[in-house]
Predicted model as a PDB file, atoms N, CA, C, CB and O in Angstrom, pLDDT in the B-factor column:
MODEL        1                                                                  
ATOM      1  N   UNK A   1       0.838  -1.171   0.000  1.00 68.00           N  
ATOM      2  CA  UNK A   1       0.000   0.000   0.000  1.00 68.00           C  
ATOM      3  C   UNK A   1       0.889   1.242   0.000  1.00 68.00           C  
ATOM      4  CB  UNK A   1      -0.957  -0.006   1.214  1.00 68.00           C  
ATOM      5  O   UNK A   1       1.844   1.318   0.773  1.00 68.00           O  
ATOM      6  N   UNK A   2       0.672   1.938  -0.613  1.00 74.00           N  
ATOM      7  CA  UNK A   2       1.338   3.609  -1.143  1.00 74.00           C  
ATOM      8  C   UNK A   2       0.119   4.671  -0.453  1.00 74.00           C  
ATOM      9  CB  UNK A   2       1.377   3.875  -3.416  1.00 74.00           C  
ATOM     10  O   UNK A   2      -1.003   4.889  -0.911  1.00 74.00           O  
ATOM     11  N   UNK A   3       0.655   5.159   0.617  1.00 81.00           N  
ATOM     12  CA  UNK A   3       0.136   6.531   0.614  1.00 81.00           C  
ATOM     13  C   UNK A   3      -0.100   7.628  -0.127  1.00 81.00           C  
ATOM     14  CB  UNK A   3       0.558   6.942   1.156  1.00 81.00           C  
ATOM     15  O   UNK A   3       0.898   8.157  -0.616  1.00 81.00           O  
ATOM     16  N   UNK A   4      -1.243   8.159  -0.363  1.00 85.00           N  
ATOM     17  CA  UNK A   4      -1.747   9.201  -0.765  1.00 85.00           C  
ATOM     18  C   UNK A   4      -1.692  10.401  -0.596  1.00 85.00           C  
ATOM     19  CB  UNK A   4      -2.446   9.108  -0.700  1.00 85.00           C  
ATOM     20  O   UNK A   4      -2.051  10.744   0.531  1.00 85.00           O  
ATOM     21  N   UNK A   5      -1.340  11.312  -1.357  1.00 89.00           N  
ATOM     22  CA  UNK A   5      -1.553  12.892  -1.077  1.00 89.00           C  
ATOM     23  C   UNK A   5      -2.318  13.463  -1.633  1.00 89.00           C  
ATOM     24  CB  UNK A   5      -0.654  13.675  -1.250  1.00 89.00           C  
ATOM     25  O   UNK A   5      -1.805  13.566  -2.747  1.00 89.00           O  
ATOM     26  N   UNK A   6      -3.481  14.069  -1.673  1.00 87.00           N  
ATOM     27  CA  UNK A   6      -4.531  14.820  -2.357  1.00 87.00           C  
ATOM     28  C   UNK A   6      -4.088  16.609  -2.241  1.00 87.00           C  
ATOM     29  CB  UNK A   6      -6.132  14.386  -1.519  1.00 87.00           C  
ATOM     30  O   UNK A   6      -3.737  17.112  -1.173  1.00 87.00           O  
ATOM     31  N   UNK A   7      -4.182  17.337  -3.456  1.00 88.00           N  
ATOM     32  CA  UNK A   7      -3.610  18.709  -2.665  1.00 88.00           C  
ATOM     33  C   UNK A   7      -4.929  19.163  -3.436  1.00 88.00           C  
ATOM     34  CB  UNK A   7      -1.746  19.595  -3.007  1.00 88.00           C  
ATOM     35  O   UNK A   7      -5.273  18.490  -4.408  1.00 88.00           O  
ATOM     36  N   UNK A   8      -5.690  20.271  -3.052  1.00 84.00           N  
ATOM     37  CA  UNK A   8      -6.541  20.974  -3.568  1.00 84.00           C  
ATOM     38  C   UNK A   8      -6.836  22.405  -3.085  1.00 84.00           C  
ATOM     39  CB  UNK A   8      -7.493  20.272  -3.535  1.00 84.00           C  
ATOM     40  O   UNK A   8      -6.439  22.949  -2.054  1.00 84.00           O  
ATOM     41  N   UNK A   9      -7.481  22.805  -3.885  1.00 83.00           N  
ATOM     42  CA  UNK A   9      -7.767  24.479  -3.838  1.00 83.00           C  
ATOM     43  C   UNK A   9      -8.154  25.294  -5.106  1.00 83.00           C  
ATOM     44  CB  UNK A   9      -6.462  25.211  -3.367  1.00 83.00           C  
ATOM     45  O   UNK A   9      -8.291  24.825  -6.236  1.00 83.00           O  
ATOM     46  N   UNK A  10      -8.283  26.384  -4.793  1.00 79.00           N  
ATOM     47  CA  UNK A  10      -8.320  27.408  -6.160  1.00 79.00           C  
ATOM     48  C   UNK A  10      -7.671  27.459  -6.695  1.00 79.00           C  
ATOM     49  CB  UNK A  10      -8.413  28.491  -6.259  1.00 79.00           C  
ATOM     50  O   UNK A  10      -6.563  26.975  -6.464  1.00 79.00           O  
ATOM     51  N   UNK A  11      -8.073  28.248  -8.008  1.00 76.00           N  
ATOM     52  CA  UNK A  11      -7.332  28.139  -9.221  1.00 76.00           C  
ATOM     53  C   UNK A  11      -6.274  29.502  -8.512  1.00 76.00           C  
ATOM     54  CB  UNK A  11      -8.401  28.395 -10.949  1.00 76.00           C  
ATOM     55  O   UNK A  11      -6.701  30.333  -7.710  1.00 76.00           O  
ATOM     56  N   UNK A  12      -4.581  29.439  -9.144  1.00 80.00           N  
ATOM     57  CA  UNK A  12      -3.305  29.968  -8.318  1.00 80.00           C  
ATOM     58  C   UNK A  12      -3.196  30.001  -6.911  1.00 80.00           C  
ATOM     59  CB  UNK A  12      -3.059  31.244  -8.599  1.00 80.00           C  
ATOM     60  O   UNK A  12      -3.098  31.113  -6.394  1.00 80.00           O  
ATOM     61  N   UNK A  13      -3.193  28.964  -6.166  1.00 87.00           N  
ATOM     62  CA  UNK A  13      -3.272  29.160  -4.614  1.00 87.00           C  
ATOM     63  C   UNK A  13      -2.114  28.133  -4.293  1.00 87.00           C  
ATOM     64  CB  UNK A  13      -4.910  28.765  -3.821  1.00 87.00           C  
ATOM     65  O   UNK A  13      -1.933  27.583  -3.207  1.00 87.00           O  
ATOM     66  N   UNK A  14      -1.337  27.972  -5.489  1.00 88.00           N  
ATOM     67  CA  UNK A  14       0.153  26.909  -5.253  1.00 88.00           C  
ATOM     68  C   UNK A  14       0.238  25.365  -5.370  1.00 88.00           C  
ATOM     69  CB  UNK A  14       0.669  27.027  -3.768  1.00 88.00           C  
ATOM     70  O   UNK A  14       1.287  24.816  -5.034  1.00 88.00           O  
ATOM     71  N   UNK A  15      -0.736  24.684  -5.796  1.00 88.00           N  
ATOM     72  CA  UNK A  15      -1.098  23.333  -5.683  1.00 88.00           C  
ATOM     73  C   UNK A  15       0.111  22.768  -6.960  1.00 88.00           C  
ATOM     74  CB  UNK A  15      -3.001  23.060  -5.999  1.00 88.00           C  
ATOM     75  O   UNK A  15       1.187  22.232  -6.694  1.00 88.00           O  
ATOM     76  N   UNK A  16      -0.273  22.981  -7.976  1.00 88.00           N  
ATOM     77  CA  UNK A  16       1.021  22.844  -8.685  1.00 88.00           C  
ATOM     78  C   UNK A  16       2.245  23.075  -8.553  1.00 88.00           C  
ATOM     79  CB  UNK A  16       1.010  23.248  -9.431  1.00 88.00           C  
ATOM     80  O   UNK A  16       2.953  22.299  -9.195  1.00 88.00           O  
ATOM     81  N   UNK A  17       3.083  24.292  -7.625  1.00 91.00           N  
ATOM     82  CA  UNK A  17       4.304  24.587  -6.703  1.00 91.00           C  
ATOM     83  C   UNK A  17       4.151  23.316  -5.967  1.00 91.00           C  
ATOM     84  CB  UNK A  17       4.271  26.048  -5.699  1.00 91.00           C  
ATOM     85  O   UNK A  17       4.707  22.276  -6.319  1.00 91.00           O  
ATOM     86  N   UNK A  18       3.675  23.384  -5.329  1.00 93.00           N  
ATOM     87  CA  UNK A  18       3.767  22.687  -3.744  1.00 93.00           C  
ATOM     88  C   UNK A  18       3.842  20.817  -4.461  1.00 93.00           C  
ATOM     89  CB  UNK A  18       1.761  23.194  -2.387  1.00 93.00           C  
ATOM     90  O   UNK A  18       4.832  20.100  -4.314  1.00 93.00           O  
ATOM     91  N   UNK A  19       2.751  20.451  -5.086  1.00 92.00           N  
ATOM     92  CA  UNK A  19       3.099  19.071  -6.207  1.00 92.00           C  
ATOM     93  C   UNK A  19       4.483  18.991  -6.305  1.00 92.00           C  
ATOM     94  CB  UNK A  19       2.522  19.215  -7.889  1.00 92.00           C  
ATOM     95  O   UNK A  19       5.227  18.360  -5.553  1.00 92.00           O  
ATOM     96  N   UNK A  20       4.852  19.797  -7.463  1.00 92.00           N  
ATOM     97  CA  UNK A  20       6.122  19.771  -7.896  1.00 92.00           C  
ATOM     98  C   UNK A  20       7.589  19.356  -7.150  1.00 92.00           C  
ATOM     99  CB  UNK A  20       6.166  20.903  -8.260  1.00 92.00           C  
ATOM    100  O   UNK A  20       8.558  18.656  -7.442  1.00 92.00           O  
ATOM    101  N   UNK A  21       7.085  20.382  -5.780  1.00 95.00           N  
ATOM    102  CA  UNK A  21       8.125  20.105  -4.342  1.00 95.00           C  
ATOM    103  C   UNK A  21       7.973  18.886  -4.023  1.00 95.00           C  
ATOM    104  CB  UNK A  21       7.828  20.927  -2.936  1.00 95.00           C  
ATOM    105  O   UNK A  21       8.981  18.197  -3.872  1.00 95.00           O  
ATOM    106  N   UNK A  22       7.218  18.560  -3.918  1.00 93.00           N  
ATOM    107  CA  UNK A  22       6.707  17.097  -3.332  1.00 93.00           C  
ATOM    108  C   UNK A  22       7.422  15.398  -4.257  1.00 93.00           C  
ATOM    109  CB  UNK A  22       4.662  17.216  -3.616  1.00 93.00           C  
ATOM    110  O   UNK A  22       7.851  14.280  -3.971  1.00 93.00           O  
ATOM    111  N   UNK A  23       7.172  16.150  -5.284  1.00 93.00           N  
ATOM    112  CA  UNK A  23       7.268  15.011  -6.734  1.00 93.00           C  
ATOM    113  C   UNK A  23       9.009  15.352  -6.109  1.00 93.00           C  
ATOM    114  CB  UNK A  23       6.508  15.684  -9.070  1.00 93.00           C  
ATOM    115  O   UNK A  23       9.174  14.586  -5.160  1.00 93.00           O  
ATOM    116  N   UNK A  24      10.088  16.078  -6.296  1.00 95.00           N  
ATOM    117  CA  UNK A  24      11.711  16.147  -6.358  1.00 95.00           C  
ATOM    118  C   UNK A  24      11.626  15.497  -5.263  1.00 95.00           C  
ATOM    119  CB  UNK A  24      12.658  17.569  -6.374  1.00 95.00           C  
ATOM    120  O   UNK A  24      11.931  14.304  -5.297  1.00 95.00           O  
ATOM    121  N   UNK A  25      11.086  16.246  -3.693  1.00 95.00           N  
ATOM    122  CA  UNK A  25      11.469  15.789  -2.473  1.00 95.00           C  
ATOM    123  C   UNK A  25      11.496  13.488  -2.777  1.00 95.00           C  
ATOM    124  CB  UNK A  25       9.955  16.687  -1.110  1.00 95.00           C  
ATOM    125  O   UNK A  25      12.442  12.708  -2.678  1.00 95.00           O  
ATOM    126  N   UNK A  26      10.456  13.308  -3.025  1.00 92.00           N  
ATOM    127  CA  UNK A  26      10.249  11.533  -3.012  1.00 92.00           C  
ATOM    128  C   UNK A  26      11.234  11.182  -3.909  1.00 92.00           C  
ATOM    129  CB  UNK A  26       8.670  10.815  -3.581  1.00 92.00           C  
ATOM    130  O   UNK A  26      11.815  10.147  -3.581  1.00 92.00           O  
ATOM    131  N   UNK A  27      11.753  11.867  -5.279  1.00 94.00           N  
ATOM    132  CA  UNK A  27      12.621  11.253  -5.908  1.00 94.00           C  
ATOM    133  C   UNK A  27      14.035  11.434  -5.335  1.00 94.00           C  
ATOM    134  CB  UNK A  27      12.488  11.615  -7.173  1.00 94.00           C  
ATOM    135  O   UNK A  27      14.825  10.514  -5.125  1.00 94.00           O  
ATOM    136  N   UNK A  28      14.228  12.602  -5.132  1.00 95.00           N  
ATOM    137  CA  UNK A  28      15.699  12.251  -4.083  1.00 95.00           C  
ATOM    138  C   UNK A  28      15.689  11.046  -3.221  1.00 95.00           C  
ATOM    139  CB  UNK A  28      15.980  13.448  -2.917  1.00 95.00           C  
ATOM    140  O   UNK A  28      16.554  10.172  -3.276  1.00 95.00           O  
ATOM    141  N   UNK A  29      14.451  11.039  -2.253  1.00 93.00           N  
ATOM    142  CA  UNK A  29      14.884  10.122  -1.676  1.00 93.00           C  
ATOM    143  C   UNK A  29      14.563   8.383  -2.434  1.00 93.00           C  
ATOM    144  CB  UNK A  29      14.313  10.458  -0.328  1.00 93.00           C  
ATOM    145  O   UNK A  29      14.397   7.411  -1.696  1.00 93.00           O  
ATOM    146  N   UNK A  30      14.536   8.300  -3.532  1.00 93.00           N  
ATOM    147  CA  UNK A  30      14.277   7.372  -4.412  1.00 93.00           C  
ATOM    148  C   UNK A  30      12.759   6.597  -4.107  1.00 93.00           C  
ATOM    149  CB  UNK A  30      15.513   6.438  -4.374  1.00 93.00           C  
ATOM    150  O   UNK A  30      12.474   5.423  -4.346  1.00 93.00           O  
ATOM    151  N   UNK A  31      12.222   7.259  -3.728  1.00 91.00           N  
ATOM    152  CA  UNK A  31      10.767   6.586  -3.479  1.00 91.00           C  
ATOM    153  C   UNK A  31      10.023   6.641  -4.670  1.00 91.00           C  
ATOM    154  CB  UNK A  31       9.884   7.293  -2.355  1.00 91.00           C  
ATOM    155  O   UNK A  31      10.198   7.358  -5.655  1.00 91.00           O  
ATOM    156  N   UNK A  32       9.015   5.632  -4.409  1.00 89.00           N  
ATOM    157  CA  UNK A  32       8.018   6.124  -5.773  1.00 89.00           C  
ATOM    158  C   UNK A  32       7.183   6.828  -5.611  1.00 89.00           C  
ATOM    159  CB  UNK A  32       7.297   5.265  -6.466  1.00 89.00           C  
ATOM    160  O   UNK A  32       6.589   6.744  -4.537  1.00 89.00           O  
ATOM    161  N   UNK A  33       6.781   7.786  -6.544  1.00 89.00           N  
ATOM    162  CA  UNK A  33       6.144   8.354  -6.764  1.00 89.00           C  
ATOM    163  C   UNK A  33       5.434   8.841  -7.920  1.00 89.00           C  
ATOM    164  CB  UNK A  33       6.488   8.752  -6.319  1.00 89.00           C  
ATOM    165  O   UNK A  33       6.263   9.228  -8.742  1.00 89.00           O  
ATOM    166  N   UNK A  34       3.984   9.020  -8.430  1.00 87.00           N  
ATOM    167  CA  UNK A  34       3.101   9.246  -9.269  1.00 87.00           C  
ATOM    168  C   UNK A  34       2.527  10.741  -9.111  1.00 87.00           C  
ATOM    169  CB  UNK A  34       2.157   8.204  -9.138  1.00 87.00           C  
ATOM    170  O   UNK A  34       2.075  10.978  -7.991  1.00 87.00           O  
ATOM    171  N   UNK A  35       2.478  11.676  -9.949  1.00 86.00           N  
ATOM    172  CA  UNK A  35       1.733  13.121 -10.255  1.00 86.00           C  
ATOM    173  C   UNK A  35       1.186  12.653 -11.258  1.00 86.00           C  
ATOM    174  CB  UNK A  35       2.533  14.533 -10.550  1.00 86.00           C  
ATOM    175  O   UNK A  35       1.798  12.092 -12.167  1.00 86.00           O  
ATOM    176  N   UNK A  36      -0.572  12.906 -11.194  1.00 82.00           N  
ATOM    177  CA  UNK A  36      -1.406  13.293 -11.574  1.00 82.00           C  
ATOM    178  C   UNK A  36      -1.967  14.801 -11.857  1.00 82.00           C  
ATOM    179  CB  UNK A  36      -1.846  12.711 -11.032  1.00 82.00           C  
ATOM    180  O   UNK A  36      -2.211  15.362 -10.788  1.00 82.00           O  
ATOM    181  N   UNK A  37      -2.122  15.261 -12.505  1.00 81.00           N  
ATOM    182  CA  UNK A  37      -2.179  16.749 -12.868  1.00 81.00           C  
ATOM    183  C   UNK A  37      -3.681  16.819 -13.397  1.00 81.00           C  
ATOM    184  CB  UNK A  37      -0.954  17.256 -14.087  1.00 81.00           C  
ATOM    185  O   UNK A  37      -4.127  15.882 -14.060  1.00 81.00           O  
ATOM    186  N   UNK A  38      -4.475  17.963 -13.094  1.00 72.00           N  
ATOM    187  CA  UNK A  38      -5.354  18.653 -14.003  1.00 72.00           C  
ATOM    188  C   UNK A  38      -4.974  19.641 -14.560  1.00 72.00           C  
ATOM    189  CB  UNK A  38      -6.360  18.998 -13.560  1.00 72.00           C  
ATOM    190  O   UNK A  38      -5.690  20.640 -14.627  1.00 72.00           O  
ATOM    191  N   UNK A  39      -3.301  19.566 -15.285  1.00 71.00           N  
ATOM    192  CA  UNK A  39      -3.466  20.827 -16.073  1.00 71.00           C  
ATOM    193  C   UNK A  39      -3.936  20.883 -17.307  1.00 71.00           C  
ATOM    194  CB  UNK A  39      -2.424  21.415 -16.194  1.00 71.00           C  
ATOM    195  O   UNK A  39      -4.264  22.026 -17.626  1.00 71.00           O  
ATOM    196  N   UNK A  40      -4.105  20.006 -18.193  1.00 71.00           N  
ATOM    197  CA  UNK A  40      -4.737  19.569 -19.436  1.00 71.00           C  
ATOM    198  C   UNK A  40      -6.156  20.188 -19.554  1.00 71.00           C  
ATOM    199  CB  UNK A  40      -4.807  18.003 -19.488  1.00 71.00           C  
ATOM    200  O   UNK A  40      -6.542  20.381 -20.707  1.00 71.00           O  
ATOM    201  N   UNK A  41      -7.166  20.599 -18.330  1.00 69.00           N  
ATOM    202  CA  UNK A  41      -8.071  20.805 -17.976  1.00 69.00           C  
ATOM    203  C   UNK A  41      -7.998  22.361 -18.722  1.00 69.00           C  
ATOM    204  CB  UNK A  41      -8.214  20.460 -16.542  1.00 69.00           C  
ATOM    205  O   UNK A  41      -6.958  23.012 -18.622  1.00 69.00           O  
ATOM    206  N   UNK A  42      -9.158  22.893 -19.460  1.00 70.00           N  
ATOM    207  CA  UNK A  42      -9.412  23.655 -19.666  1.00 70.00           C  
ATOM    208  C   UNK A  42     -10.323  24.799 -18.340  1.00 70.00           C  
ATOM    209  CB  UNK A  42      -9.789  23.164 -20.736  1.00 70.00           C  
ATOM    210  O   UNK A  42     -11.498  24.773 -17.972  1.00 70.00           O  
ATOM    211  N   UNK A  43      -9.349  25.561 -17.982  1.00 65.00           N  
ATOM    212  CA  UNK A  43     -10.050  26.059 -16.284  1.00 65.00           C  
ATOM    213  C   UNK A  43     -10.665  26.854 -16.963  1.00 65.00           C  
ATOM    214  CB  UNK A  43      -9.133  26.798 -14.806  1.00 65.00           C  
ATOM    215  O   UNK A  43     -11.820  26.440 -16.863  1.00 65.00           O  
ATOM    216  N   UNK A  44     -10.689  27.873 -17.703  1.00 66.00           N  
ATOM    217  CA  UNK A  44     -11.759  28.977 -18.461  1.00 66.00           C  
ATOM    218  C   UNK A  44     -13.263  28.312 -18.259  1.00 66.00           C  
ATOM    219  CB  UNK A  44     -11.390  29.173 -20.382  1.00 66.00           C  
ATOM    220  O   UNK A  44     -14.288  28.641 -17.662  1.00 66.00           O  
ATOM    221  N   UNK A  45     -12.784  27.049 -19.191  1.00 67.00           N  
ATOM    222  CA  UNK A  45     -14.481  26.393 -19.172  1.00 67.00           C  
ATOM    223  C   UNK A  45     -14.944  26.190 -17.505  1.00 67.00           C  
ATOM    224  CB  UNK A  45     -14.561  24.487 -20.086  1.00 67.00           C  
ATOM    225  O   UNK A  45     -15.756  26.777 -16.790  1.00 67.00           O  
ATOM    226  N   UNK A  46     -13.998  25.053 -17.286  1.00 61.00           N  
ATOM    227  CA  UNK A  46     -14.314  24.601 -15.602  1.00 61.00           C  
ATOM    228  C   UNK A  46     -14.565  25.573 -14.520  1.00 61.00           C  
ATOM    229  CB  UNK A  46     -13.119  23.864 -14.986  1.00 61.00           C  
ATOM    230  O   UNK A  46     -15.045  25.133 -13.475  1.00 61.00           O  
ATOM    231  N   UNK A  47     -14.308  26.834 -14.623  1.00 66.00           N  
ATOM    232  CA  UNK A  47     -14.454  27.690 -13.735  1.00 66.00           C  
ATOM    233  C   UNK A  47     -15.280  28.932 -14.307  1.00 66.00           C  
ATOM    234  CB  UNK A  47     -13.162  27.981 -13.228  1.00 66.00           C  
ATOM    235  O   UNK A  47     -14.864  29.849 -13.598  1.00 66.00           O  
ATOM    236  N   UNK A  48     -16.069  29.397 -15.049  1.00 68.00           N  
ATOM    237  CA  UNK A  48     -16.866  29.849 -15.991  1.00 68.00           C  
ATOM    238  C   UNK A  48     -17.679  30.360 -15.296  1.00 68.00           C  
ATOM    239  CB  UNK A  48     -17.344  29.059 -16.879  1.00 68.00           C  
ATOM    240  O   UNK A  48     -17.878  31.573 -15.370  1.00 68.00           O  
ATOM    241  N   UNK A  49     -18.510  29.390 -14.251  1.00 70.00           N  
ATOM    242  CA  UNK A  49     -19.516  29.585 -13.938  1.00 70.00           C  
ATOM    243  C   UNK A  49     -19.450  30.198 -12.644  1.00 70.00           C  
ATOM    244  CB  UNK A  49     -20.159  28.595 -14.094  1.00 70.00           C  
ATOM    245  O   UNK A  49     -20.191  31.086 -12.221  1.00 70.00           O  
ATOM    246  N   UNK A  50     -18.355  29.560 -11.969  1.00 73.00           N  
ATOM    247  CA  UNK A  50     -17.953  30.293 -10.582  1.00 73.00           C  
ATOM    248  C   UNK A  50     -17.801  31.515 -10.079  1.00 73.00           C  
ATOM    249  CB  UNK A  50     -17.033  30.044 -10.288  1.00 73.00           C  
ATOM    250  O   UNK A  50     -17.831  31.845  -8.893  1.00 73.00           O  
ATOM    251  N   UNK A  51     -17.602  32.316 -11.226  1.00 73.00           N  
ATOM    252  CA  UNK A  51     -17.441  33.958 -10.656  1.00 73.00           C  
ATOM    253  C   UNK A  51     -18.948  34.412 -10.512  1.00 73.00           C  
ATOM    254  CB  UNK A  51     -16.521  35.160 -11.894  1.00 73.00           C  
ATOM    255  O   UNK A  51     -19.267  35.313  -9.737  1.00 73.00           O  
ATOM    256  N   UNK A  52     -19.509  33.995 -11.000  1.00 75.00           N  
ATOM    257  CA  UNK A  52     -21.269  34.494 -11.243  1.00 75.00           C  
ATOM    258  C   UNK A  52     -21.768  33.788 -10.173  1.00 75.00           C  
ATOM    259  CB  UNK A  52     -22.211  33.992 -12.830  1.00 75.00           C  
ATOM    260  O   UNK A  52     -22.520  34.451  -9.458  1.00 75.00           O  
ATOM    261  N   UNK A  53     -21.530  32.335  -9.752  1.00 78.00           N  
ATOM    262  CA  UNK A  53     -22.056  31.800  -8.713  1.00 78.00           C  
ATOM    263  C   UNK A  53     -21.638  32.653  -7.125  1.00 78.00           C  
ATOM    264  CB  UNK A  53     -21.570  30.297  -8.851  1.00 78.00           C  
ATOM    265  O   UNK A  53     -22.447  32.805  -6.210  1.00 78.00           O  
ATOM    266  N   UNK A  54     -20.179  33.132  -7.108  1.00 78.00           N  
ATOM    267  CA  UNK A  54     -19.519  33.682  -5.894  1.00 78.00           C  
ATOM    268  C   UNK A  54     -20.030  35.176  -5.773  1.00 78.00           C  
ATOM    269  CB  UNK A  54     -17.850  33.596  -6.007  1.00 78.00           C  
ATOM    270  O   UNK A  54     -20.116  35.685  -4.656  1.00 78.00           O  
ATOM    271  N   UNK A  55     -20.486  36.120  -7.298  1.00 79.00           N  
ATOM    272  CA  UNK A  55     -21.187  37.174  -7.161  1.00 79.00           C  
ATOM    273  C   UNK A  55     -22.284  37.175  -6.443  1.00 79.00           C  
ATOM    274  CB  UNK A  55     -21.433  37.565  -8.144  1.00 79.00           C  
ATOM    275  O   UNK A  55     -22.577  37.793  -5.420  1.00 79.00           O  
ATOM    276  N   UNK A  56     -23.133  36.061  -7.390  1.00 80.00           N  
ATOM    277  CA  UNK A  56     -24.709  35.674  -6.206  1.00 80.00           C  
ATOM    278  C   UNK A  56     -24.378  35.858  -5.450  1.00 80.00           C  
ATOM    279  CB  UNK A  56     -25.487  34.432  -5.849  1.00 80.00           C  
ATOM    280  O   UNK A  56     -24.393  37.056  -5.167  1.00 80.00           O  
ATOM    281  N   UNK A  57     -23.770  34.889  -4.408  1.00 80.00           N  
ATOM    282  CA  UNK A  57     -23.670  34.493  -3.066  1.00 80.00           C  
ATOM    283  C   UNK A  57     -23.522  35.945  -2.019  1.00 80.00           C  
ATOM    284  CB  UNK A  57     -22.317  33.428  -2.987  1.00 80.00           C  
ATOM    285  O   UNK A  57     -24.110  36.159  -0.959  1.00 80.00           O  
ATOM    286  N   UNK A  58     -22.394  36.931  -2.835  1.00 80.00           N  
ATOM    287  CA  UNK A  58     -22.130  37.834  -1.948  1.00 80.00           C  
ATOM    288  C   UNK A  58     -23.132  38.748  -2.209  1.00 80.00           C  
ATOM    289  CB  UNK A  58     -20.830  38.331  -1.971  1.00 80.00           C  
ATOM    290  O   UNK A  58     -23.109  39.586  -1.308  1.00 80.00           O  
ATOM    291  N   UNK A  59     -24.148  39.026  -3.149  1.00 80.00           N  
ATOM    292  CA  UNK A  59     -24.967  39.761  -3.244  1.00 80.00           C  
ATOM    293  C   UNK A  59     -26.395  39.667  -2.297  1.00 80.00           C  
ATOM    294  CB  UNK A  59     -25.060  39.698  -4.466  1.00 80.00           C  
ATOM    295  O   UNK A  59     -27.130  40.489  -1.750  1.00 80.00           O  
ATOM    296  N   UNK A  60     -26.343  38.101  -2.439  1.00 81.00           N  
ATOM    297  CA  UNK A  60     -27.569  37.456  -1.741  1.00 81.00           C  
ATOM    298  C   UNK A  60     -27.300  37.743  -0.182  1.00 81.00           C  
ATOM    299  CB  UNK A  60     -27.710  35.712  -2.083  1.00 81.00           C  
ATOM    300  O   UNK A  60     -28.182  38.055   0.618  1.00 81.00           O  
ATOM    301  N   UNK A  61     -25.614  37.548   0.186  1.00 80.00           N  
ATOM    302  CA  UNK A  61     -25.636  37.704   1.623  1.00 80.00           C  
ATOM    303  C   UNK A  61     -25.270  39.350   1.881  1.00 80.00           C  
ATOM    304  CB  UNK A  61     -24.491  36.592   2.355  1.00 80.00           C  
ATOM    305  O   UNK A  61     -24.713  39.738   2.909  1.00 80.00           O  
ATOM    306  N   UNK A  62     -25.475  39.800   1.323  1.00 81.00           N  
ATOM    307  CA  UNK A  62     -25.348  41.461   1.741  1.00 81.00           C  
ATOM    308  C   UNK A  62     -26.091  42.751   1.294  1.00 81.00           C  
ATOM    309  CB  UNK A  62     -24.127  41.856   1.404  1.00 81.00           C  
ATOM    310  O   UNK A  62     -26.005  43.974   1.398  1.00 81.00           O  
ATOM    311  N   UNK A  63     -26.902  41.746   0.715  1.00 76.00           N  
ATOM    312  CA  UNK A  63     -28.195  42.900   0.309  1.00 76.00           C  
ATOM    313  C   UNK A  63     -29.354  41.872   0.474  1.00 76.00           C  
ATOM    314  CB  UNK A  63     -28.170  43.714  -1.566  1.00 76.00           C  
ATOM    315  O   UNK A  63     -30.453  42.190   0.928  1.00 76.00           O  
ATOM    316  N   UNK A  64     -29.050  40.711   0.100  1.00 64.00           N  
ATOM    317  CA  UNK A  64     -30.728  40.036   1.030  1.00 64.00           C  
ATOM    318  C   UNK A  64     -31.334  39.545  -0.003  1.00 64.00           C  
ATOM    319  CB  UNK A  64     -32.026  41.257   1.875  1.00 64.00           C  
ATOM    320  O   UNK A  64     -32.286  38.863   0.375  1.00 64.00           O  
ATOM    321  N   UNK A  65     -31.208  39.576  -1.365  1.00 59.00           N  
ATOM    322  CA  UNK A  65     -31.881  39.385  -2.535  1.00 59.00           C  
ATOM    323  C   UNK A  65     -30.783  39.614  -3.631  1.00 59.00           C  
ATOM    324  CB  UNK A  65     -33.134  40.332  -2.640  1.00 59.00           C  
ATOM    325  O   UNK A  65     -29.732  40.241  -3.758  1.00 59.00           O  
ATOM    326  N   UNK A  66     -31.849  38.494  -4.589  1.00 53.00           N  
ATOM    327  CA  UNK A  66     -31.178  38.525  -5.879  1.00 53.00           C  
ATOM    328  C   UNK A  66     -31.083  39.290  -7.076  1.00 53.00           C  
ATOM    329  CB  UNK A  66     -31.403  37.734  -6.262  1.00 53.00           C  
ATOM    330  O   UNK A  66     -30.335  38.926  -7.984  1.00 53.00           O  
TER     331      UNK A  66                                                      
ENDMDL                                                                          
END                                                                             
């Protein structure tokens, strides 16, 4: 069994930095290790909807209505 690391967050909040560190650190020490990436992911599309959803939200919670 191989332990897992899951890193997540917003889009620029270092997840790819911090991966990257992670991926050298295990190969120095010759361990194995696997990166999986969503950078192939088109974020424009995938995140599209989110700025309009996070507008709602702050509109809804600070004026009371939509």
């Amino acid at each position: 069994t191989m332990p897992l690391i899951i890193l997540c967050g917003g889009p620029s909040t270092g997840k790819s930095t911090r991966a990257e560190a992670r991926l050298q650190f295990f190969q120095e020490k010759s361990m194995p290790v696997h990166l999986i990436s969503d950078n192939h992911i088109d974020r424009n599309r995938v995140y599209a909807g989110e700025r309009r959803r996070r507008t709602l939200m702050i509109v809804e919670n600070n004026i009371g209505f939509r």
